[in-house]
MDTraj code that builds the backbone (N, CA, C; nanometers):
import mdtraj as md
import numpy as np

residues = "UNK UNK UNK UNK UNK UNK UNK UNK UNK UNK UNK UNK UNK UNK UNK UNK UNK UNK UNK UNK UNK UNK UNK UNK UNK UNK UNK UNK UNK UNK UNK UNK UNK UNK UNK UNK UNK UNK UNK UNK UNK UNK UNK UNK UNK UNK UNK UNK UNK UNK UNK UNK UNK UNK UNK UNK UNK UNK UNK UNK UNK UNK UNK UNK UNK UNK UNK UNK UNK UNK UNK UNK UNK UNK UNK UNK UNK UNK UNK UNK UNK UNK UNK UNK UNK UNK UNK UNK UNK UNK UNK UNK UNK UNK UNK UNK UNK UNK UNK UNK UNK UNK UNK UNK UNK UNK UNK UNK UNK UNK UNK UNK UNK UNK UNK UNK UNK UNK UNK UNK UNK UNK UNK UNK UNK UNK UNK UNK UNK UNK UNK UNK UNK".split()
xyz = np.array([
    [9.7639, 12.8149, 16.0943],
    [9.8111, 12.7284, 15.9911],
    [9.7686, 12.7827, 15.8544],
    [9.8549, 12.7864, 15.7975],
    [9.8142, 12.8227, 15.5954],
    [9.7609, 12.7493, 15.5423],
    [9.6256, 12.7497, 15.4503],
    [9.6209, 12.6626, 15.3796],
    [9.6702, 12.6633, 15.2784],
    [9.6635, 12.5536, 15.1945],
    [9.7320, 12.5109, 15.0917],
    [9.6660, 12.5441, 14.9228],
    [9.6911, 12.6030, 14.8571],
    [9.5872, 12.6624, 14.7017],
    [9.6670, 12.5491, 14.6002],
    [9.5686, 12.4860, 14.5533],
    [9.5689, 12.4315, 14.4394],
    [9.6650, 12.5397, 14.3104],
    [9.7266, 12.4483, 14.2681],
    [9.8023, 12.5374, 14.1255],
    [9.7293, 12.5143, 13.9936],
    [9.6647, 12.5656, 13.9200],
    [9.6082, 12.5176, 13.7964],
    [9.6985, 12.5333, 13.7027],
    [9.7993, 12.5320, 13.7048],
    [9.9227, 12.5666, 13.6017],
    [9.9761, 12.4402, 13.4955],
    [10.0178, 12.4071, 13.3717],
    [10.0762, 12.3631, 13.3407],
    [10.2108, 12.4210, 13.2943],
    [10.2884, 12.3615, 13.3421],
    [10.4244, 12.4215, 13.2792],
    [10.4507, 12.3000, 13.1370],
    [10.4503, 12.4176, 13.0170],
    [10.4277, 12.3546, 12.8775],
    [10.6158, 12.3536, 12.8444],
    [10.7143, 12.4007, 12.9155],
    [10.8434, 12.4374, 12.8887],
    [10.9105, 12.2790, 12.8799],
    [10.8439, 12.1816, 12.9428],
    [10.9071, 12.0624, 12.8866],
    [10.8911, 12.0480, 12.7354],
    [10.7365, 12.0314, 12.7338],
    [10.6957, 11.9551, 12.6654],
    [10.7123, 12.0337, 12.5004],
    [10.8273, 12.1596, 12.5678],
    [10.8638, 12.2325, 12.3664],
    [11.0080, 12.2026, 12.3426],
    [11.0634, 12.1475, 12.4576],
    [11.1805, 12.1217, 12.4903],
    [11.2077, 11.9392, 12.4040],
    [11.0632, 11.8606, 12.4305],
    [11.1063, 11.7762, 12.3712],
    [11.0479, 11.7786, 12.2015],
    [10.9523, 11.8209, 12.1787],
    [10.8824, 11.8851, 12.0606],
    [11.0185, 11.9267, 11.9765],
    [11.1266, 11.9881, 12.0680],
    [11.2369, 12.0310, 11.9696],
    [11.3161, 11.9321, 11.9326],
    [11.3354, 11.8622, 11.9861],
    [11.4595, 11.7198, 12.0278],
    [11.4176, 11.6606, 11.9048],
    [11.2934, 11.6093, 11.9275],
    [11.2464, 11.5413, 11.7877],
    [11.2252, 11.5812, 11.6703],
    [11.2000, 11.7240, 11.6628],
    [11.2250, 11.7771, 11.5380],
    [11.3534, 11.7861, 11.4854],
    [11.4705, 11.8049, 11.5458],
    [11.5997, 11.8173, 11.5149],
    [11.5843, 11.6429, 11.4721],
    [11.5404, 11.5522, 11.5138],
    [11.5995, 11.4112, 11.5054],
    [11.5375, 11.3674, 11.3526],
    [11.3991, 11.4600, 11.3355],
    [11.3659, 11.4296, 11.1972],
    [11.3918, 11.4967, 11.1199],
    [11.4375, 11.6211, 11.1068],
    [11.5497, 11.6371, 11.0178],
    [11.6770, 11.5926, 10.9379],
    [11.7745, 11.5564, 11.0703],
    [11.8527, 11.4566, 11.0221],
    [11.8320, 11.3734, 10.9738],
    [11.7369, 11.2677, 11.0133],
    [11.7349, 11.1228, 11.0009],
    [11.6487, 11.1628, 10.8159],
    [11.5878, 11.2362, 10.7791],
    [11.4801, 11.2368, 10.6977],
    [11.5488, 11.2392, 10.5373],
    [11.6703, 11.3116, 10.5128],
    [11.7946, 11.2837, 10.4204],
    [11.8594, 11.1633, 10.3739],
    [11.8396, 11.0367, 10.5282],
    [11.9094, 10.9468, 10.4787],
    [11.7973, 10.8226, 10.4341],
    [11.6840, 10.8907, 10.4823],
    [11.6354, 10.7205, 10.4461],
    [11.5717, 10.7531, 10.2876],
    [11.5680, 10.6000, 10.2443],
    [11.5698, 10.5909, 10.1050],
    [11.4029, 10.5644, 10.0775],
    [11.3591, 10.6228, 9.9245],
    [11.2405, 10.6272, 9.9067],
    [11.2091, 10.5205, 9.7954],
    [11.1340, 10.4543, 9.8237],
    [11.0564, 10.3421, 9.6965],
    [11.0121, 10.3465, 9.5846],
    [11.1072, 10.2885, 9.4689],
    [11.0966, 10.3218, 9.3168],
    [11.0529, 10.1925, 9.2904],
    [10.9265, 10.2415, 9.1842],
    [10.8650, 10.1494, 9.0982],
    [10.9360, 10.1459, 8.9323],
    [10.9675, 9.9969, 8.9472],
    [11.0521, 9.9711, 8.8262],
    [10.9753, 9.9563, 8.7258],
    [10.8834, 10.0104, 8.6220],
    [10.7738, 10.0229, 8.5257],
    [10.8777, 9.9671, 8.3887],
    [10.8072, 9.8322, 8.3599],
    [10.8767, 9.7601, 8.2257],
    [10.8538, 9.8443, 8.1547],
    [10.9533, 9.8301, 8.0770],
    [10.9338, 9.9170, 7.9141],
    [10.9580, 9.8069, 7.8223],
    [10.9356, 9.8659, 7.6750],
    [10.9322, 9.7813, 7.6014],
    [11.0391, 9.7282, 7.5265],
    [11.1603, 9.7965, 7.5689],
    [11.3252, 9.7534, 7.5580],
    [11.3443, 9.6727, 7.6715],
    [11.2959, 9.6208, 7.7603],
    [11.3136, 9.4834, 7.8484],
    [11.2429, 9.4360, 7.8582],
    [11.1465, 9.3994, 7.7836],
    [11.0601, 9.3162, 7.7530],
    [11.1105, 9.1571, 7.7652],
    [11.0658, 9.0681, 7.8242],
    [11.1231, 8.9515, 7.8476],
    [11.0298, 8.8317, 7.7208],
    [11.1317, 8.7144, 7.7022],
    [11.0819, 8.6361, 7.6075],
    [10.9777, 8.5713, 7.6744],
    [10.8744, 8.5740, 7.4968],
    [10.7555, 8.5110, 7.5629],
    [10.7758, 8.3723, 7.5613],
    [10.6614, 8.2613, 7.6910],
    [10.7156, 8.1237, 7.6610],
    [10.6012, 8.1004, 7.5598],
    [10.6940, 7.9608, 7.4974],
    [10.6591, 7.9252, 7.3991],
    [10.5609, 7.8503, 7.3891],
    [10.5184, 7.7773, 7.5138],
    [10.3718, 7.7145, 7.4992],
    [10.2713, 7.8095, 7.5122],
    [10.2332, 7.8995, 7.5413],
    [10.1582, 8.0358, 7.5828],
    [10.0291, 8.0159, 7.4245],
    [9.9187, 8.0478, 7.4937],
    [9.8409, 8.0467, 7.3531],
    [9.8339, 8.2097, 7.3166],
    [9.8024, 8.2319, 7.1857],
    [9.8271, 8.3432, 7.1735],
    [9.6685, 8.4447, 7.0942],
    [9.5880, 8.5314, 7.1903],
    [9.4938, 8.5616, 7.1168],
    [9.5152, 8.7184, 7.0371],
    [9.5332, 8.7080, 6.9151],
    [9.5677, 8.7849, 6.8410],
    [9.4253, 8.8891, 6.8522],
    [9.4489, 9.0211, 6.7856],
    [9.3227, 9.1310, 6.7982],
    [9.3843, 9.1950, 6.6408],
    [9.2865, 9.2023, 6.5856],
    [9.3415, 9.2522, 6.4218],
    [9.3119, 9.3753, 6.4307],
    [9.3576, 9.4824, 6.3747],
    [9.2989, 9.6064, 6.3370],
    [9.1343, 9.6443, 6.2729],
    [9.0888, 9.5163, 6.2337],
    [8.9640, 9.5437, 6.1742],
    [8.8644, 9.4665, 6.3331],
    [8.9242, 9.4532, 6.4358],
    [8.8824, 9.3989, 6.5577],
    [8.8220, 9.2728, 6.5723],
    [8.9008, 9.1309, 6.4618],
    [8.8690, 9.0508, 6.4590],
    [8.9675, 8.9383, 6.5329],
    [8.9513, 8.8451, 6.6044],
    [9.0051, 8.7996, 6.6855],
    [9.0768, 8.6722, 6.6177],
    [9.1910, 8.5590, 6.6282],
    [9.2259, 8.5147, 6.6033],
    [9.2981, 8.4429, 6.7185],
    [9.2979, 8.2732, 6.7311],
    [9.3910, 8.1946, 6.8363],
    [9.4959, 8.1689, 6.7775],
    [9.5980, 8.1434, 6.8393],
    [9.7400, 8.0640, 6.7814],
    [9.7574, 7.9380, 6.9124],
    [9.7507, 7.8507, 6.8174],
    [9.8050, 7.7293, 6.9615],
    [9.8844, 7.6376, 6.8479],
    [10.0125, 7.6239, 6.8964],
    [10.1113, 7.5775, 6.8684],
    [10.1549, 7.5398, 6.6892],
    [10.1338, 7.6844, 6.6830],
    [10.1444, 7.7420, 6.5197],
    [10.0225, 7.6923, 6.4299],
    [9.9648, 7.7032, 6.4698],
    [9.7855, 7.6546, 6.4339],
    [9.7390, 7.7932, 6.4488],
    [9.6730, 7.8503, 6.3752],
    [9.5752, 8.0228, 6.3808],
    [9.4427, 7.9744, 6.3700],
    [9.3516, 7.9980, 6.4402],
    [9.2323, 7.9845, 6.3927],
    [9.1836, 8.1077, 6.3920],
    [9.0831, 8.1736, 6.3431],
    [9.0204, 8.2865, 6.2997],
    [8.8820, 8.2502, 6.4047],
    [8.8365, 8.3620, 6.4827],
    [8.7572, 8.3576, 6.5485],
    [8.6340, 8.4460, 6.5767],
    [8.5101, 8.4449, 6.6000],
    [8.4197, 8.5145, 6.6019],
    [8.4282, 8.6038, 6.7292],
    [8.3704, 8.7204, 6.7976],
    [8.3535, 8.7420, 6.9358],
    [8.3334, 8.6388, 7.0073],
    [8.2140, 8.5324, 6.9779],
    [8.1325, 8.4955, 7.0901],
    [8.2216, 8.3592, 7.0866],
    [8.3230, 8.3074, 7.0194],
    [8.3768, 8.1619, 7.0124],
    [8.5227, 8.1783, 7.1060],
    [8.5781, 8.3049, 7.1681],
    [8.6704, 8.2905, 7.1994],
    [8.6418, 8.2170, 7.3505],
    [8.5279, 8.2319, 7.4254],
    [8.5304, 8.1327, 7.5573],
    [8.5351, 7.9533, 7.5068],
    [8.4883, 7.9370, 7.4269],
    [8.5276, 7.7892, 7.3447],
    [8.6366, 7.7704, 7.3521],
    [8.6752, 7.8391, 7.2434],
    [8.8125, 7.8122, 7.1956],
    [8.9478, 7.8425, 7.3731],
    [8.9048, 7.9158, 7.3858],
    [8.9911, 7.9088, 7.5294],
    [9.0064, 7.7848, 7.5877],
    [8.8698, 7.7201, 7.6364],
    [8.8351, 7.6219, 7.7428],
    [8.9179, 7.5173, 7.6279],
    [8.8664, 7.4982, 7.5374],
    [8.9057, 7.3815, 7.4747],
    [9.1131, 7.3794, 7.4796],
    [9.1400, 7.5071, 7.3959],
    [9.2702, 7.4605, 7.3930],
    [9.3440, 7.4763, 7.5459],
    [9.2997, 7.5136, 7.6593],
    [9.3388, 7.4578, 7.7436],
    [9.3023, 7.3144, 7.8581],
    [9.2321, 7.3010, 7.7895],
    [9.1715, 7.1530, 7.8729],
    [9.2981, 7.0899, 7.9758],
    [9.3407, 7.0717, 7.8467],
    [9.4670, 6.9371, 7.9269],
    [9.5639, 7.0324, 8.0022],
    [9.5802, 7.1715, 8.0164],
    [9.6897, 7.2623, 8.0906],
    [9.6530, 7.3485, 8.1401],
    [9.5033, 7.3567, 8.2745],
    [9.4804, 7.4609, 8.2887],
    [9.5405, 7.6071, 8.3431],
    [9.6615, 7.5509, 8.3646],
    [9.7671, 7.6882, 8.4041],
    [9.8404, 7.7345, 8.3237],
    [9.7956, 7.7180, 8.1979],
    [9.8794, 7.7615, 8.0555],
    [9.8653, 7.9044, 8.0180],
    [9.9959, 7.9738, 8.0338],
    [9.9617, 8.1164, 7.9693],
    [9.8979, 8.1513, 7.8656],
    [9.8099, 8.2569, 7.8709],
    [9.7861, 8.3290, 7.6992],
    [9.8147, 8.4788, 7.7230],
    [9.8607, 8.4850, 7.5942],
    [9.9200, 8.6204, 7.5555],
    [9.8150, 8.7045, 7.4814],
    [9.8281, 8.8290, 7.4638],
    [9.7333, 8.9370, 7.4105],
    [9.8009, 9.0032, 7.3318],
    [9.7873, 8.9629, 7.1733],
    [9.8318, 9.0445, 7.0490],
    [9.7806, 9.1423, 6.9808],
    [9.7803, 9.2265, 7.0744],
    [9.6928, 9.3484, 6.9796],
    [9.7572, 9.4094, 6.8815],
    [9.7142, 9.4714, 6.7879],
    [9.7811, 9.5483, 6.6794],
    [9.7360, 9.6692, 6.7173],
    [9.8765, 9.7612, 6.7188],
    [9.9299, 9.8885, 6.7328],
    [9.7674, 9.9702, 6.7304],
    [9.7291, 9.9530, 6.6515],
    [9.5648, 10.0609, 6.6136],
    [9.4325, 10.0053, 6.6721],
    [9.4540, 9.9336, 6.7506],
    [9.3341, 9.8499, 6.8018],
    [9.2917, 9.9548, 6.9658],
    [9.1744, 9.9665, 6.9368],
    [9.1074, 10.0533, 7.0519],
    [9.1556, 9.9874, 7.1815],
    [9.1614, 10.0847, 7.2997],
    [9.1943, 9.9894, 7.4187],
    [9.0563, 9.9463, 7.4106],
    [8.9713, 9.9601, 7.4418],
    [8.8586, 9.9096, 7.4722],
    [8.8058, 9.7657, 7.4430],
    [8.9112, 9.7372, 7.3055],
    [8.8615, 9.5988, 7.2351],
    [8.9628, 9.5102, 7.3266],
    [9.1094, 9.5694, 7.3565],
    [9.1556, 9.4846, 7.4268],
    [9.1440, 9.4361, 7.5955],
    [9.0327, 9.5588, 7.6355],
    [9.0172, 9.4616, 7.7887],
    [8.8714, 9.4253, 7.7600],
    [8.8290, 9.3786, 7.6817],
    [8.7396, 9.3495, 7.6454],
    [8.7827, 9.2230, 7.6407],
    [8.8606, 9.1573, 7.5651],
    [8.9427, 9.0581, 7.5527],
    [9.0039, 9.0023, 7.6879],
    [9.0914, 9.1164, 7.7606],
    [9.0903, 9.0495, 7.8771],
    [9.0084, 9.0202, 7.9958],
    [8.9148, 9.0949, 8.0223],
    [8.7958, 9.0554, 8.0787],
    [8.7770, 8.9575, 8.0850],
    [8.6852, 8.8905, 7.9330],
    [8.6813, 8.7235, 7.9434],
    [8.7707, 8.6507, 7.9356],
    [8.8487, 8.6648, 7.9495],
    [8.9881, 8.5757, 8.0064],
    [9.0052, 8.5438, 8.0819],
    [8.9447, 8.7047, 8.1882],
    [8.9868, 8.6894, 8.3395],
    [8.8382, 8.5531, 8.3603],
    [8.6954, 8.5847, 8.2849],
    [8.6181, 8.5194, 8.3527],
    [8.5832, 8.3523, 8.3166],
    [8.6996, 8.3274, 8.2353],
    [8.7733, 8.1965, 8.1774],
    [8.8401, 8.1365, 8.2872],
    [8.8835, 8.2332, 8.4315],
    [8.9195, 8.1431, 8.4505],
    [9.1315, 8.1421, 8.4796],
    [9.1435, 8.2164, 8.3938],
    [9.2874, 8.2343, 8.3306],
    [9.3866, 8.2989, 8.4359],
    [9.4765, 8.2439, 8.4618],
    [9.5658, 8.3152, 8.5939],
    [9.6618, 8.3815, 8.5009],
    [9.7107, 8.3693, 8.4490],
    [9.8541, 8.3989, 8.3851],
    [9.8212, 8.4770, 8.2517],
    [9.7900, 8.5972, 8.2037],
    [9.7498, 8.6870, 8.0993],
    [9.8821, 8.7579, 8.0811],
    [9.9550, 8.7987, 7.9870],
    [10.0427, 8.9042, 7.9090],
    [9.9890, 8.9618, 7.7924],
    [10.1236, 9.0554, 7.7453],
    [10.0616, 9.1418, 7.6701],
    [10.1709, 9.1327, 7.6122],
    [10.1662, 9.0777, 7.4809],
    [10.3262, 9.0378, 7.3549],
    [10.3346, 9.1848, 7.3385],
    [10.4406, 9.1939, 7.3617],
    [10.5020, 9.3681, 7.3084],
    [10.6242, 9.3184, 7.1972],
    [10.6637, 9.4229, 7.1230],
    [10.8133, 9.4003, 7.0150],
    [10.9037, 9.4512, 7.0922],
    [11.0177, 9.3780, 7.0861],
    [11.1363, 9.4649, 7.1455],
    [11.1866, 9.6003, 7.1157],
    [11.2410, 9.6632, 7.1345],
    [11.3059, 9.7737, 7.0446],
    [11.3875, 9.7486, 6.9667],
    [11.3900, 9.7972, 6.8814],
    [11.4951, 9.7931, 6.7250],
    [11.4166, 9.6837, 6.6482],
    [11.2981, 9.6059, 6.6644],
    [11.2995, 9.4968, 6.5409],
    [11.1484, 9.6009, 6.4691],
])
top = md.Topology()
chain = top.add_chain()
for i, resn in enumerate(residues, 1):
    res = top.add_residue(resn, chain, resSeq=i)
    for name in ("N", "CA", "C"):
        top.add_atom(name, md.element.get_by_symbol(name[0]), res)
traj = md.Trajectory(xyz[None], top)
């Protein structure tokens, strides 16, 4: 009687056979599918700001200023968590906007938003001009 010998073999001829299949399949397929664009606002679609929104102005000389409902008050650094809490008391989900002027360091303006964020404040923008005005 013969005995029987173990084969230590793999036969790899499938497994390039399907290695190919799928490469051909991602080829094709890889042309049609579509890739994900981020729509980055500019400042020609800039949308209107609302009109209850308080508005904390940033001056070029880096002095701060509120607007609540055509009222300006002129403000120190350390009075804008006041002045926040207060003019929103009665609306705490009331937008405020961030008016910086063109020459104002970034630095002064997340500085600004910072304590905004730690105000509390869900809803922060940033008043931009449209184009052409």
């Amino acid at each position: 009687m013969r005995e029987r010998r173990l084969k230590n073999e793999i036969n790899v001829v499938p497994y390039i056979d399907v290695m190919l299949v799928l490469l051909v399949i991602f080829m094709v397929t890889a042309p049609m599918m579509t890739t994900a664009s981020i729509d980055v606002p500019s400042v020609g679609k800039a949308a209107q700001a609302p009109a209850e929104a308080l508005q904390v102005t940033i001056r070029p000389d880096e002095s701060l200023a509120l607007m609540d409902h055509g009222r300006e008050t002129k403000l120190a650094g350390d009075e804008l968590k006041d002045a926040i809490m207060h003019a929103r008391g009665k609306d705490p989900r009331r937008p405020v906007l961030i008016v910086g002027d063109r020459n104002v360091k970034y630095a002064v303006v997340l500085r600004v938003l910072d304590e905004l964020q730690r105000q509390g404040v869900e809803r922060i923008g940033l008043l931009v001009q449209p184009t052409g005005q």
